[in-house]
C-alpha positions, 0 to 999 in steps of 0.5 A: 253425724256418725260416732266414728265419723266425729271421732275421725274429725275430733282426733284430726283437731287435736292432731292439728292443734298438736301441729299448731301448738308444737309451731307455737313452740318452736318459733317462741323458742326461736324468738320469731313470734315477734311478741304475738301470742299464739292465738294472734299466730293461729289467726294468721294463715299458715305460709307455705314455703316453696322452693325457689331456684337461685340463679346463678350470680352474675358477679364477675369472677375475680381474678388474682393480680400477680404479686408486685414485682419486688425482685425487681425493685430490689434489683434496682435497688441494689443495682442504685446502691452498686453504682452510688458505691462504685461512683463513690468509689470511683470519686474517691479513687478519682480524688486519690493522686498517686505521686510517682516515685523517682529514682536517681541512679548515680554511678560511682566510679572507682578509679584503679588502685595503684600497684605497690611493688614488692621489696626485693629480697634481702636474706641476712645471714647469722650465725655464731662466731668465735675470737677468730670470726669463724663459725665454731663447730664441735668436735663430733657435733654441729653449728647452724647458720641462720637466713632470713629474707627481709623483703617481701620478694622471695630470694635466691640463696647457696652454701657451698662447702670448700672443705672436707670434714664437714656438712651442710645440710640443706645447700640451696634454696628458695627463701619467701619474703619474711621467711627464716631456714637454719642450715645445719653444718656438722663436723665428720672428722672428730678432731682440729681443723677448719674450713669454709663455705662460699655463700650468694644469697639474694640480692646478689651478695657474695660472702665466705663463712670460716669454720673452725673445729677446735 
């Protein structure tokens, strides 16, 4: 054999070998020897790994099943617990008796109140009198007579005046129930002398008043 042509065969051994070794290696790294050493793995013939095609699986596809329909079941829920609540309410209201309320209207009746008639009028006459009964009057000055009505009625009443040389003021009027007037009588002559008046006051009386001036 040619030197060359050992050479060639010679390094297509060590080349192998190399192959040999370095699968050697990595299948002892690996842990896939099984416990052969590498002349028990050198002895087996090399596998040759060809590709296969998988086909494509025939498992039935899974399909998602909708959630369980919980709003519903709490719908219901609710929906339970709005009728235990409103039958619960309905028991209680149905249990509840409202006791009706009565009112009585009794009507009172006043009987009219009697009318009391008014007193009639009475006017009292007062005024001073001297020794002689007669109203003095001072000279250059005045006297006053005084009326009062007595009753609840109002009266009638008039001084009138018979002589000259004096004055009364007021002369008549209109006397209310318990109401009081002084009539002024004033002497305008300026010396002795008398005279006199003539009164009606109410009821009806009639009477004479002297007046003396000393």
């Amino acid at each position: 054999m040619p030197e060359s042509t050992q050479g060639r065969v010679l390094l297509s051994v060590g080349i192998a070998g190399v192959a040999v070794v370095g699968v050697f290696a990595g299948l002892a790294a690996a842990g896939l020897t099984g416990g052969k050493g590498p002349r028990e793995l050198a002895r087996a013939p090399l596998a040759t790994t060809t590709p296969t095609t998988v086909a494509p699986s025939s498992v039935p596809e899974v399909t998602s099943l909708p959630p369980p329909p919980e709003s519903s079941t709490s719908a219901s829920s609710s929906s339970s617990s709005t009728s235990s609540s409103t039958s619960s309410s309905s028991s209680s209201t149905t249990s509840s008796t409202s006791v009706p309320t009565t009112f009585v209207t009794e009507t009172i009746t006043v009987p009219p109140s009697e009318t009391v008639p008014l007193v009639p009028a009475a006017i009292n006459v007062v005024y001073s009198q001297g020794s002689s009964g007669a109203l003095l009057v001072p000279r250059n000055g005045s006297a006053q007579i005084q009326l009062t009505n007595a009753g609840e009625q109002a009266g009638q009443w008039t001084l009138t005046l018979q002589s000259s040389g004096y004055r009364v003021t007021p002369t008549t009027g209109l006397l209310g129930g318990g109401q009081t007037i002084n009539v002024i009588v004033t002497d305008t002559m300026r010396s002795p002398h008398t005279g006199q008046i003539n009164a009606i006051v109410a009821p009806g009386d009639r009477f004479t008043i002297a007046l003396r001036t000393p």
